[in-house]
C-alpha positions as CSV (number, residue, x, y, z in Angstrom):
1,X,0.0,0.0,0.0
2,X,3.0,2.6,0.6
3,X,3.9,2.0,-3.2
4,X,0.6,3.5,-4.0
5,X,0.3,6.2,-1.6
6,X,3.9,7.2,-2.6
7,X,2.8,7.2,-6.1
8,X,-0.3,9.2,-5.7
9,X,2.0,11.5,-3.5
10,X,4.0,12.2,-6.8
11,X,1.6,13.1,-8.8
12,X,-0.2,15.4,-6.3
13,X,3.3,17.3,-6.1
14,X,4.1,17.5,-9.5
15,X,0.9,18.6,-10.3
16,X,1.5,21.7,-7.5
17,X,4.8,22.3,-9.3
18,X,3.4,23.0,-12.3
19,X,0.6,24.8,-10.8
20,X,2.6,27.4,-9.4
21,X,3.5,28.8,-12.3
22,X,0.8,30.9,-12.8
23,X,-0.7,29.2,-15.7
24,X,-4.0,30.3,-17.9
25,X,-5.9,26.5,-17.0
26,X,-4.0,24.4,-14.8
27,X,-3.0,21.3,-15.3
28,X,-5.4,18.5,-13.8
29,X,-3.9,15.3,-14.0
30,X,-1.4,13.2,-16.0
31,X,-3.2,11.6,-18.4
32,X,-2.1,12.0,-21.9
33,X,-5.7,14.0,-22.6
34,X,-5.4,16.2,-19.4
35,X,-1.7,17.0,-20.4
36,X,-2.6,17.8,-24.1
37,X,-5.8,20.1,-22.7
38,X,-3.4,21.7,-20.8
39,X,-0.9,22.6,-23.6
40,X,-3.6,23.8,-25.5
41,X,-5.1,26.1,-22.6
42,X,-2.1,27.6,-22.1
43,X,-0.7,27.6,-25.5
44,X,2.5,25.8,-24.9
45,X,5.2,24.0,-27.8
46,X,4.4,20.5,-27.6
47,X,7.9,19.6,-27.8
48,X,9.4,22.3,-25.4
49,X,11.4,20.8,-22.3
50,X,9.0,21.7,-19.5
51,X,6.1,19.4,-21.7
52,X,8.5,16.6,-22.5
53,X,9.6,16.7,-18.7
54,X,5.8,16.1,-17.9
55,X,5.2,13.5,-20.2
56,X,7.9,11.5,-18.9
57,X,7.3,11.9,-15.2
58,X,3.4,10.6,-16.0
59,X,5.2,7.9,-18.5
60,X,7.2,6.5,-15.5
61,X,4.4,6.9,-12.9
62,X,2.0,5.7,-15.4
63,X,4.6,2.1,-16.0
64,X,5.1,2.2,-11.6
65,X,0.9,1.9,-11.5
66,X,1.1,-1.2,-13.6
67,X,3.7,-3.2,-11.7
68,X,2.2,-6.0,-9.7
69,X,2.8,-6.5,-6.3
70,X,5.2,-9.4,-7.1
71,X,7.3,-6.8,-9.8
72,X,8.0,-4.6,-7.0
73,X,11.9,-4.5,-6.9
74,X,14.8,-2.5,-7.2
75,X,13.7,-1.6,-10.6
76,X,10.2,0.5,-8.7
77,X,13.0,2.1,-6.5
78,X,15.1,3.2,-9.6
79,X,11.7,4.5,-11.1
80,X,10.7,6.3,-8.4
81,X,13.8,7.9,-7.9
82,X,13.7,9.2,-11.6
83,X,10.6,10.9,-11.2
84,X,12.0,12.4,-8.1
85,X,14.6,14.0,-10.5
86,X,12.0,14.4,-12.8
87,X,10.0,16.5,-10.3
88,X,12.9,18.7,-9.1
89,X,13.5,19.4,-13.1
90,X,10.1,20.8,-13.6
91,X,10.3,22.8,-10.8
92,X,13.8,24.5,-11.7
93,X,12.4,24.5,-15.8
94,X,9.2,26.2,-14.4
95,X,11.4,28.7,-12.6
96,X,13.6,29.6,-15.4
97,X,10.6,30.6,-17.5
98,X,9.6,33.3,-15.2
């Protein structure tokens, strides 16, 4: 159960990262839909480095929610480590554009 609550944990804080930038619609979840409203909303490149951070932090969290309990290994830790890095990227990419 602490796998799960750690990955709901990190999407609820990089979904605050993000929202502190100030943006036109915030960005509601990590879904490939929600991300894509939110690049339209706010008029974003689709390929520019803040967007391709936040598709690959919901990619990993995304390929974390689909391990078993069995797969649960040194490979989740490594995983959820990156989007830890992947987190503390958006937030300094997100203060670089102010």
């Amino acid at each position: 159960m602490s796998e799960f609550n750690n990955r709901i944990a990190a999407q609820r804080e990089i979904l605050i990262v993000v929202n502190r930038g100030g943006w036109r619609e915030e960005l509601f979840g990590l879904s490939s839909g929600a991300i894509d409203r939110w690049i339209n909303a706010n008029r974003l490149e689709n390929g520019s480095a803040l967007v391709e951070l936040i598709r690959q932090a919901a990619d990993k969290l995304f390929f974390l929610s689909n391990k078993s309990q069995e797969q649960i290994t040194e490979d989740y830790k490594h995983l959820s480590g990156e989007v830890s890095a992947l987190t503390d990227q958006i937030k300094q990419t997100i203060i670089n554009m102010r």
